[in-house]
N, C-alpha and C positions, 0 to 999 in steps of 0.2 A: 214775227209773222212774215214769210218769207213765200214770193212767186214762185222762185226755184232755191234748191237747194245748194247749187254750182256756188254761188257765190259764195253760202256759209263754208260749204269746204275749203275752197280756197283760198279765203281769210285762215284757216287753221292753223299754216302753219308762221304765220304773225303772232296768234291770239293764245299757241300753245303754252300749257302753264305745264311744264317739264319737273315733276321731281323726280329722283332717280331712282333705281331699284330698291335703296333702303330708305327708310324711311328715319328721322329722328326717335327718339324714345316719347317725346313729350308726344306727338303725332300717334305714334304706335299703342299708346296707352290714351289716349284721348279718350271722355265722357262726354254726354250733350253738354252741351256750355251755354248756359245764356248769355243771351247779346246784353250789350252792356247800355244803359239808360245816356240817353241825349238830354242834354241840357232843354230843362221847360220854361219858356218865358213866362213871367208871369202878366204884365201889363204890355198894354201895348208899344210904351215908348221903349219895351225891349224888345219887341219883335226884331228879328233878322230883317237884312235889309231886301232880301229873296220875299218874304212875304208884301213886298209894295210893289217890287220887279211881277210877281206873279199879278198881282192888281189890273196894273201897268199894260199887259199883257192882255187881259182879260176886256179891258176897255171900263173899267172902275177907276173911281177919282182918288189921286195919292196927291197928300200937299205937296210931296218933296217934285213931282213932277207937274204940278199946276200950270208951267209956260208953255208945257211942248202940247199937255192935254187941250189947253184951250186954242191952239191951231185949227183950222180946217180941215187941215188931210186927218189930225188925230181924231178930232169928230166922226169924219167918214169912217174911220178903221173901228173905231167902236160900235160904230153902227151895222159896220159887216159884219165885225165879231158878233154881236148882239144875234144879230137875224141870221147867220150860221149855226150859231145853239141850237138859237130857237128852232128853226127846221130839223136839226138832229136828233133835238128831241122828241118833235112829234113825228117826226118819220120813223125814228127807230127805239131811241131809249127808251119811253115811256112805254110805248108797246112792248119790248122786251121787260120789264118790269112788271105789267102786268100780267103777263103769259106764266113769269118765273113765279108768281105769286098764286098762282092757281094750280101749275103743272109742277113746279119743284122748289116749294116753299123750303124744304130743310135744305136745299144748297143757298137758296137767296136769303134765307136767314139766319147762314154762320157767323160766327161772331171770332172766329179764330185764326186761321194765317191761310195767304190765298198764296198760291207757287204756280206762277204763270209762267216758265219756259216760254223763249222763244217771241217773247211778249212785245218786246222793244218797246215804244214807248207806251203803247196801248192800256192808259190808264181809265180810259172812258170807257170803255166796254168792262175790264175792269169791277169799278167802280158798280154799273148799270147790274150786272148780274150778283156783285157779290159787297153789296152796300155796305154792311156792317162788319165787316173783318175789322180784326184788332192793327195785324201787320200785310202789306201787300210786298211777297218779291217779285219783280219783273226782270225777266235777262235777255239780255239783245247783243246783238256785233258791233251797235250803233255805238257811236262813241257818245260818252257820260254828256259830252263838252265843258262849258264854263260862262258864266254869267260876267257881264256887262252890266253896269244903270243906264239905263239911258241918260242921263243927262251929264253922261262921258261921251255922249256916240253927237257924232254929225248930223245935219239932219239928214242929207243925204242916206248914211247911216241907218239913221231911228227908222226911216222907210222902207229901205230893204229890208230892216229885220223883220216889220213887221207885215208888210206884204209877205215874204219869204212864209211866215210861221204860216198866216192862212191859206196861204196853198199848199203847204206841207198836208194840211186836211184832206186834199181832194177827193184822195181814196178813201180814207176814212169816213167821210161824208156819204159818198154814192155805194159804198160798199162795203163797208164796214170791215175793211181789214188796210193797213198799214201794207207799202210796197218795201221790199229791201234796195232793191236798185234806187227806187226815189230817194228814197231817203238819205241812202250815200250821197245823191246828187245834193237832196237840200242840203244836208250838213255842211258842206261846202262855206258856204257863208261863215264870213268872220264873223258874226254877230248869233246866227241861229247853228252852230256849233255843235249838237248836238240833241238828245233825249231831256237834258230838263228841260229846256223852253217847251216842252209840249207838256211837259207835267207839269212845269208850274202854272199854264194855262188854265188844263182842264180843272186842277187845284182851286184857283182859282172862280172858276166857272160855277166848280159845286159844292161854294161858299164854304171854303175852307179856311182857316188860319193857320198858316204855317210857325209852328215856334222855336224850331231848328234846323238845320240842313249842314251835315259836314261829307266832306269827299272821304269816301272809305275804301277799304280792300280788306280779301277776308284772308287771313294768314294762316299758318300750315296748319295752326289747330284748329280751323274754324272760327276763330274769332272776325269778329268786324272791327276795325282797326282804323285810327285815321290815316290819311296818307302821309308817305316816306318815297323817298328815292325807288324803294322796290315795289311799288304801288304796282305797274304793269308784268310782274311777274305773276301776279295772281287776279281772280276774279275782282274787277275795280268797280268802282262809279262812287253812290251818296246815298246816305241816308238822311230821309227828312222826317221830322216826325209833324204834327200837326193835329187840330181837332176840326172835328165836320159840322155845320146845319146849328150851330150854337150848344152840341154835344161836348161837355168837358171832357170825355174819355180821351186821352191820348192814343193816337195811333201813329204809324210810320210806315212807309214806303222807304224799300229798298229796290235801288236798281244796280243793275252789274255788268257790267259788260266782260262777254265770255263767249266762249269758243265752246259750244257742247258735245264736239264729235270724240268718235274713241279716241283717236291719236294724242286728244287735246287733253283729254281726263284722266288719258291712262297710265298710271305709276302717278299720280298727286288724286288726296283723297279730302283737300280742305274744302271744298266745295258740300261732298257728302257728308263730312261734319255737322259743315254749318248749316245746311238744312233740316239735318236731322235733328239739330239744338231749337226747332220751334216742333214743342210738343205733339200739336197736332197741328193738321193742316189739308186744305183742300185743293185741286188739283183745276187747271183751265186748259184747252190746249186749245187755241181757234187761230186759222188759218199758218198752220208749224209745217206746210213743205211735206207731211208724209215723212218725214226726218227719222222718226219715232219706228217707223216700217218700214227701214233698212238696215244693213247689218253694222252701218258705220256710226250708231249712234246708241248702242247695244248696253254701256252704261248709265245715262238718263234714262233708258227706258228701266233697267236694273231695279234705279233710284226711284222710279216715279210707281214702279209696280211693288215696290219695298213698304213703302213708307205715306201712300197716297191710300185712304182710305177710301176716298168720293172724287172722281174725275168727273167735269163735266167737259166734255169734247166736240167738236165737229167731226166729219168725215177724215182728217186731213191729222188725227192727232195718231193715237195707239189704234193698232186693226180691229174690227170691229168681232172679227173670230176670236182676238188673242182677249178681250177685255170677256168677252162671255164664257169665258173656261172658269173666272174666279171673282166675277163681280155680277154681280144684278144688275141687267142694264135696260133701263129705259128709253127709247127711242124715238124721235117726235121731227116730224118735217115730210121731205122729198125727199129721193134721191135716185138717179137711174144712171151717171156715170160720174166722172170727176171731169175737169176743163180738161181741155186736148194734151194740155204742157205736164198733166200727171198722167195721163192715159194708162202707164202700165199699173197704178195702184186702183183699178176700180176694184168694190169691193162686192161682187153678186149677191153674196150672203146677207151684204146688208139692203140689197137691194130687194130683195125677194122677202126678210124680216118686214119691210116697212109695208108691205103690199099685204102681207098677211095681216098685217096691222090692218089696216085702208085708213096709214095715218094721212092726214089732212096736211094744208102745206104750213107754214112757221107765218105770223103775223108780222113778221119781219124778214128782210134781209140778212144775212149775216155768213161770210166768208167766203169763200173762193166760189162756190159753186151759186150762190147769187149772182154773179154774172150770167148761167145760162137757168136764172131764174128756180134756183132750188136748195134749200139751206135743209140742213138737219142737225140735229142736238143727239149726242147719247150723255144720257144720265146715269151715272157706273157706280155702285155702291158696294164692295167688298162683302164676300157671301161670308167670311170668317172677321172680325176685327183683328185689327193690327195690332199689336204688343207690343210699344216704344221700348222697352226695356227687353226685349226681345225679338229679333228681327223675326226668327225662323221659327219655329217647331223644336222642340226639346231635340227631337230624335235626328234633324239637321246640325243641330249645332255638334254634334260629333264628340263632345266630351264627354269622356262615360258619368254619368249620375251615383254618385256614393255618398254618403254621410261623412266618409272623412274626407279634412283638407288635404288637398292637394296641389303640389307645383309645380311650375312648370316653366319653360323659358320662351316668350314669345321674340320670334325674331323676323316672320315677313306680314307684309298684307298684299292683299292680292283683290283683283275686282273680280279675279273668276279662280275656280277650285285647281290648285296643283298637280297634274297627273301625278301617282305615287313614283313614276319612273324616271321624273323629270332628274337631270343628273344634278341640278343645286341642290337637290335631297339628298344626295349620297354622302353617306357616314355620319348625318345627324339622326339621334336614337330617339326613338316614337314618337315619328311623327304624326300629329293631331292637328285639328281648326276646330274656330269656332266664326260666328258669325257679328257680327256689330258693323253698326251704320252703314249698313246696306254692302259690307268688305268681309271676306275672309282673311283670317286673325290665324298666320300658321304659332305653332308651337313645339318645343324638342320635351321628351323624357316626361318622369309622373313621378313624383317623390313625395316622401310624408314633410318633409322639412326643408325650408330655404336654403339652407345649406349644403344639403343633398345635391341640391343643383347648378351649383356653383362650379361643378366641373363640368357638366354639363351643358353650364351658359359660356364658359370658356371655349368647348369644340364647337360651339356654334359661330363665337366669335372668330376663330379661326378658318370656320369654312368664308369669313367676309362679312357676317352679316353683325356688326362690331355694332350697332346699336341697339342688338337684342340686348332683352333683360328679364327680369323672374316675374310671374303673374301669379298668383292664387286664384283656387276653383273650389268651390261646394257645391253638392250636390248639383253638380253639371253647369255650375255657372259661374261666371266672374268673377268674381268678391272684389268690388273698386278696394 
């Protein structure tokens, strides 16, 4: 959740995850892949030591930390913590809970995976609209950081960390969106470091138990991976998994730190992988910069309009024109322009929508335009459903439909279609695509037998693209 977009850009080219024009064979041939299961505690004296830190954090009694808790200033901070909730929640969560429970109970009632772009730590809002999800991702520029115990820190220390976390709030509190610049500044701190101290907070807060947490990245194939030396070459942070409200279900938060603009996504497809490896899932975008409605950010939006069944948005996420061409959209709030700092994206159409409506204002505050007193919600629900096993439409995917098998040599992926003129096509014979995880899948030739194509796979090797290899097709589709 970002004031301006200036700074996400400029991070890019730090944050860029570079693969090069070919791709591996393992990569090029990639299926959704499930993430792979985190270790479950099962009693408490195996709890992580992250589940007493989030406690800790929260203003809850941990034995391991009993001398620092029963201090004066520690008192006071839990009592801040305390009476900070508590205003947050009756200023805004509890109202948004209720609203969501009347006005869009099948989003507040998913039970499946929530894909919050742009989220950074924003687990509390989160949480507030989409309570029962199985898995949450969140992705932000913020760094992951790394955790401390307190009773390694100074007290000097323990103080700044924990004055530091509750102003990290500010914004969050009065207006319900997380700043980017702030936040660069809080992280700052040796101690508050980055995006978990806020998650293991709110975690915390809304009686959860954590019963894993490793540092992860997700590698060419989409996998989530623990960390190695090349951790920063790809989308990084941790996965924790945890149970909520004395609910045995496991669930897990993933967060990542990543760079979403073209420059940063384009030629590396482990990202779209791995999001495409949770089955389904549901879409958030509140206070994202307008990011989404400009041209330098053209593949998350690809991604999000591919594979996102049900968005729910602010003003500030996908355009309000572009989401009403192929989704059903509900619309609920204020709206008559954006803050002065987005000025060239106001959206009239949505403005003149809400009027025709004479929708009412939002019982709450919520992102950028609550500051000049006016929040809106679209609730976007896909007029066709999505076919995980099929991105596109039969007659998109480009392979002709026959009964007999067929083969062929796949040798690029592409995030957008090949002109036929392009000269990396010359002298490779019939050329075809087809479409998978949210990529164009080029291919050489059409033969009845694997062997057939084995000279084939050879001239294509020789135009460069040395880690093509042979695919089979039936009746217009893949055969893994």
């Amino acid at each position: 959740m970002k004031v301006s977009h200036i700074f996400y850009l400029l991070t890019a080219a730090l944050l860029c995850s570079c693969g090069g024009e070919k791709q591996n064979q393992a990569a090029l041939n990639n299926d959704s892949i499930p993430q792979t299961e985190s270790t479950i505690y099962l009693n408490q004296s195996e709890l992580p030591p992250v589940n007493d830190l989030a406690r800790f954090l929260a203003g809850k009694p941990v034995d391991q930390f009993a001398a620092i808790q029963s201090t004066d200033y520690y008192k006071d901070y839990a009592k801040k913590a305390s009476q900070q909730w508590s205003d947050l929640k009756a200023k805004t969560l509890n109202p948004i809970k209720q609203w969501c429970n009347t006005n869009i109970p099948e989003f507040h009632q998913d039970t499946t995976c929530l894909f919050y772009p742009f989220g950074g730590p924003d687990l509390v809002f989160a949480f507030t609209f989409f309570p029962d999800e199985t898995d949450y991702v969140l992705l932000g520029l913020e760094n992951p950081g790394s955790v401390t115990m307190p009773d390694l820190l100074s007290e000097q220390e323990t103080h700044e960390y924990l004055d530091s976390l509750l102003y990290s709030y500010r914004y969050i509190n009065k207006y319900g969106f997380f700043v980017a610049s702030h936040m660069h500044d809080d992280f700052k701190n040796l101690t508050l470091n980055g995006t978990i101290h806020l998650i293991l907070y709110t975690l915390a807060m809304e009686n959860c138990i954590i019963t894993s947490y490793k540092d992860v990245y997700i590698n060419d194939l989409g996998q989530i991976t623990e960390n190695d030396s090349n951790r920063k070459k790809h989308p990084y942070g941790y996965k924790i998994t945890f149970t909520k409200d004395g609910d045995p279900k496991t669930r897990s938060i993933t967060y990542l730190r990543m760079e979403a603009s073209d420059p940063a996504m384009s030629g590396t497809f482990e990202f779209a992988y791995f999001i495409h490896s949770y089955p389904e899932k549901i879409c958030y975008l509140k206070s994202a910069s307008y990011l989404l409605q400009n041209n330098e950010f053209t593949i998350m939006r690809k991604i999000l309009l591919d594979q996102c069944d049900r968005i729910l948005q602010d003003e500030s996420g996908l355009a309000y024109a572009r989401m009403i061409k192929d989704y059903d959209v509900n619309i609920f709030g204020t709206y008559t322009r954006p803050m002065n700092v987005f000025s060239y994206y106001k959206q009239e159409d949505l403005k003149q929508a809400l009027a025709a409506r004479n929708s009412k204002p939002l019982p709450f505050k919520i992102g950028y335009a609550s500051q000049i007193n006016e929040s809106v919600l679209m609730a976007c629900t896909r007029k066709g459903k999505y076919d995980y096993n099929n991105p596109k439409p039969p007659e998109d995917n480009h392979i002709a439909v026959t009964k007999d098998t067929i083969y062929k040599v796949q040798f690029k992926v592409s995030w957008n279609m090949i002109p036929n003129n392009d000269p990396m096509l010359d002298g490779i014979p019939d050329v075809d695509y087809y479409t998978d995880n949210s990529v164009y899948k080029y291919t050489a030739g059409a033969k009845k037998s694997e062997a057939e194509c084995k000279d084939i796979l050879q001239i294509v090797k020789n135009k460069g693209f040395t880690d093509a290899f042979i695919v089979k097709f039936a009746n217009g589709q893949r055969i893994r």
